[in-house]
N, C-alpha and C positions, 0 to 999 in steps of 0.2 A: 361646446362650451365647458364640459366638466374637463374633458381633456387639459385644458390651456388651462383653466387653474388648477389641475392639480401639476401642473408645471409649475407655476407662479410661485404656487405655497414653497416647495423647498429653493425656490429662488430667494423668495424673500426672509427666510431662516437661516439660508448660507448669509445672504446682505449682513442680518443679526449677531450671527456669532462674527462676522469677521468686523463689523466693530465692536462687540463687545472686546474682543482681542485689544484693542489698542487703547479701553480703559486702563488707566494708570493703577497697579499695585495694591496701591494707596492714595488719597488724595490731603488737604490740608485738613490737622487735627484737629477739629470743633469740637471735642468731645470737652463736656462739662469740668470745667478746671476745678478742683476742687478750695473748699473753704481751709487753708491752713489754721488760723485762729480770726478771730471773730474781736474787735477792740472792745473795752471796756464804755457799759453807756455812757454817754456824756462827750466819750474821746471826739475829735474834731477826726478829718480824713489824713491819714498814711501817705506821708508822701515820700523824704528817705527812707530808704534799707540798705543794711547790707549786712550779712552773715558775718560775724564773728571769728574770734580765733577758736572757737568752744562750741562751732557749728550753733550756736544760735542765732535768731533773727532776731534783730533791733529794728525799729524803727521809731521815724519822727514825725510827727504831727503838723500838717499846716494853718490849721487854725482857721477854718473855715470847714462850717456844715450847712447841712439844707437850711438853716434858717438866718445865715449868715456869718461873721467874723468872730471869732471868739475874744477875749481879753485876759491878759496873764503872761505867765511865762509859757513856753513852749514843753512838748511833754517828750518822753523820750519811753518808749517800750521795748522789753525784754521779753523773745519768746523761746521756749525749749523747742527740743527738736519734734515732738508732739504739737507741737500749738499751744500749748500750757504757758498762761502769763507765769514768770517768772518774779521779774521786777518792773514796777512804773516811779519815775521821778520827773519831777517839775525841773526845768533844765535851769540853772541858777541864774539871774542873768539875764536872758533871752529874752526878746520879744516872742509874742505867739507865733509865730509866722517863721520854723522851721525848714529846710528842704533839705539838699545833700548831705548823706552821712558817710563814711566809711572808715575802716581804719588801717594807718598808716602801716605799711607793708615791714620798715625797719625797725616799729618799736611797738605794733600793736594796740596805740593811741586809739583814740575813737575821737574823732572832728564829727563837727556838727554845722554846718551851714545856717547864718542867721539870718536869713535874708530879709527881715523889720528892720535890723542894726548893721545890712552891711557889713558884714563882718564870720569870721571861723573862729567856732568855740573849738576848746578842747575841753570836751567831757566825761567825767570819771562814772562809768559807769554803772559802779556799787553806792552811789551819792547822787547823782545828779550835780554835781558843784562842778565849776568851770575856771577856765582862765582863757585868756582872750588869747588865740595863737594866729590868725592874720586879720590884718587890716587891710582897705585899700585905698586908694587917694581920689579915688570921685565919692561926689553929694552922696547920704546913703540914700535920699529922697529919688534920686536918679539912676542907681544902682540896684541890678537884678541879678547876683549873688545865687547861681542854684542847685549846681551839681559838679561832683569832683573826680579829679583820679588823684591816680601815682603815678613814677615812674621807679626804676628799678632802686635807683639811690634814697628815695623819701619824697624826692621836692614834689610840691602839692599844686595842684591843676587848677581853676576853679574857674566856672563859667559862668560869665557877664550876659543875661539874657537880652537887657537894655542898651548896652553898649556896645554889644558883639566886641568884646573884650575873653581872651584867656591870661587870668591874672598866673601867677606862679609865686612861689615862696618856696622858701630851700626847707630841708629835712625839720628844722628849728622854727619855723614859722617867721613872724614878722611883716614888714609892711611890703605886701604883695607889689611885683611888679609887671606891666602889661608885656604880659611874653608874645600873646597876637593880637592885632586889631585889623578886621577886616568887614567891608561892606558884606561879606554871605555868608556872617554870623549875624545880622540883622534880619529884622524882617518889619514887616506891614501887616501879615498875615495874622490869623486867626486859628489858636489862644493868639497871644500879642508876645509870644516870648522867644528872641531868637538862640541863641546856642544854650545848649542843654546839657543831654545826658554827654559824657565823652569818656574813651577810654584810648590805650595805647595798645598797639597788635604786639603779639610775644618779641621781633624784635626791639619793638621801642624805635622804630626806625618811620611809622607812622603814630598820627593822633588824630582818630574821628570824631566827628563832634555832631552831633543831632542840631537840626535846626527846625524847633518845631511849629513856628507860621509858618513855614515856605515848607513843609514837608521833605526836607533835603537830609541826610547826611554828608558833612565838608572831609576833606580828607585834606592834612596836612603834613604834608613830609617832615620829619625831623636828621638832621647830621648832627653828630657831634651836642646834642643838646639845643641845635637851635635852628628856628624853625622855619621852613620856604615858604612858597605863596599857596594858600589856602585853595581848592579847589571842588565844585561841587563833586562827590561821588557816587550818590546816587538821590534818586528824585521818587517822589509819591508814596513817601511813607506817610498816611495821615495822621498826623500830630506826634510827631517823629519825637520822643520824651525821652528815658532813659537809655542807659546801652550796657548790658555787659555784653564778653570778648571772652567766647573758649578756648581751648585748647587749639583748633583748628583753623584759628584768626576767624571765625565765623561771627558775625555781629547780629546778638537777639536784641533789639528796640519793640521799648515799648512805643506802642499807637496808641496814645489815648484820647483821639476822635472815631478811629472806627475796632476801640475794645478789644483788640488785638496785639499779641508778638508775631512784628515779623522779621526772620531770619535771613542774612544773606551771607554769599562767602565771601574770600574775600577779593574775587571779582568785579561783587554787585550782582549778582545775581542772586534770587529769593528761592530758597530751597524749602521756606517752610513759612507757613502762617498757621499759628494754634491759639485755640481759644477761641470768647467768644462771650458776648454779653447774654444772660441767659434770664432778666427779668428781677423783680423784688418782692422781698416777698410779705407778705402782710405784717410782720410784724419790722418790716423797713429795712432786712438784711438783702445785699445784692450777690447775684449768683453769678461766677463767672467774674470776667473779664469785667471794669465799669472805672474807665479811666482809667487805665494800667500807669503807673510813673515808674517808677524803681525795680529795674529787676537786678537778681542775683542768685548764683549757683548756690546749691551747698558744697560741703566740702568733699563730697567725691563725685560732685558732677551730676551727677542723676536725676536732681530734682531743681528747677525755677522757681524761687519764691518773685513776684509780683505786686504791691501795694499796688490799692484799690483808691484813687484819689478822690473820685467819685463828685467833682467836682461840675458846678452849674455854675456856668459862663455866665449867665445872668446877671450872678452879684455883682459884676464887675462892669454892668452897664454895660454887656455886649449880648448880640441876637444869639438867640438861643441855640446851641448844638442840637443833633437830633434824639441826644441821651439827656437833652438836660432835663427835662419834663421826669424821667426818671428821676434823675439826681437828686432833682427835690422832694422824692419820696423816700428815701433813706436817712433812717434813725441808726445807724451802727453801720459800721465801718469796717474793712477786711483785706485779710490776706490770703492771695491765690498761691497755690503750685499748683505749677503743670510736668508734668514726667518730661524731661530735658531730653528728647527725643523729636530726629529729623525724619519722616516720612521717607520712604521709598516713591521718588517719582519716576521712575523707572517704565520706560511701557513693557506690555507683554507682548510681544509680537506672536 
């Protein structure tokens, strides 16, 4: 007997290391994203961002916290490149009820998505003060107004959550018109909102579009400006929210059902999930990941800034997500970075 096992033993040590061999490098980032700044008490939750021509983070407020819908105008924050409030302004104009922000690529504009009013502010950003730069020709009661891009020339993107609408308007703004309408920009699903975050790949010869009840990203071809049949491109993103688009056509989406960025190329295949809900903390700040909406690079790439929407389905008379029960314990509001950094999934043979 002692014989046979001590055969057994380096049997079962060689078994060990030869899979340990074929652990992966690296596996997905979970590592604690950190807190970039921390909103002002009182602020409602972060839902646009987008970095600046001056590497700052702006963002915009949806007007809803744990204890419900706020009333006012909508707020607009300024962060340095520390996390340091810079400047806050009441956006002139605006219902509370803020989403998409960014700014316009040929003149450095800052747009601001109204989505109470149906409508895209242009926002000065040393003021707060406005002027109305698109409209769009549905009920605004009907209309779910939530997030934007560009294209290389100016003209302005804007996605119809309620409508599965892509409205468009030229560099100038104006009264938006329905550049796509399509059944799988809709949904049924749970949040209730179908097309989302969206952006266009370096050549501008595609436009994705998050669709986040149905967990999908849609891919739609563009020629010449104008645009083919929409088509799903990939599935099972959970709460498939915002989108920016690197260098490498690689699409990081925010998940803000399961507290996550995940990365694909541009394939569709998932080269990376980072982050990560890490709990709240007594004094009602959330760590980590907690409804991610917005993300955006800085300006050399390096680092994800992420709004924290932090948002309980609840209020809106829907059964609870599995974070809501947190959600309702946050008193203050935040923004994540994560080091913009893809995992080696590489095995080691």
């Amino acid at each position: 007997m002692r014989a046979k096992a001590s055969v057994i033993v380096p049997i079962c040590a060689g078994f060990l290391m030869s899979a340990m061999s074929l652990i992966p490098a690296q596996a997905w980032d979970r590592a604690d994203p950190d807190v970039f700044a921390v909103l002002p008490a009182g602020a409602s939750g972060p839902e646009g961002l987008a970095v600046g021509p001056n590497g700052h983070v702006y963002v915009t407020t949806f007007g809803f916290k744990a204890s419900g819908p706020v009333t006012g105008a909508g707020h607009l924050y300024e962060f340095d490149k520390n996390g340091i409030l810079v400047q806050h302004h009441n956006v002139a104009g605006s219902s509370p009820h803020l989403l998409g922000i960014g700014f316009q690529p040929t003149t450095n504009a800052l747009l601001a998505i109204d989505f109470g009013n149906a409508q895209v502010l242009k926002v000065d950003p040393a003021t707060g003060s406005t002027t109305v730069f698109m409209t769009v020709t549905t009920p605004a009661a009907s209309t779910g107004l939530n997030a934007m891009t560009f294209d290389a020339s100016g003209n302005v993107y804007v996605s119809d959550s309620f409508n599965g609408i892509i409205w468009k308007t030229g560099a100038a703004g104006g009264v938006g018109s329905k550049w796509v309408r399509d059944g799988l920009l809709t949904t049924k699903g749970v949040p209730p909102f179908g097309a989302n975050g969206l952006g266009f790949n370096k050549a501008g010869d595609t436009l994705f579009v998050a669709n986040t009840g149905n967990d999908t990203v849609v891919k739609i071809p563009v020629s010449g400006g104008t645009p083919g049949t929409p088509e799903v491109f990939v599935n099972s993103i959970n709460g498939a929210d915002g989108i920016v688009i690197d260098a490498k056509d690689n699409l990081w989406v925010a998940a803000n059902q399961s507290d996550e960025i995940v990365v694909i190329d541009p394939t569709g295949k998932v080269i990376a999930k980072l982050g990560d809900f890490n709990g709240v903390s007594n004094d009602g700040v959330p760590h980590g990941l907690m409804f991610p909406a917005s993300p955006d690079f800085s300006k050399d790439g390096k680092t994800l800034y992420v709004s924290n929407l932090g948002l309980d389905l609840r209020l809106f008379g829907l059964v609870q997500a599995v974070d809501s029960q947190w959600a309702a314990k946050m008193k203050r509001y935040t923004i994540s970075k994560i080091r913009a950094h893809i995992p080696d999934l590489t095995f080691q043979d």
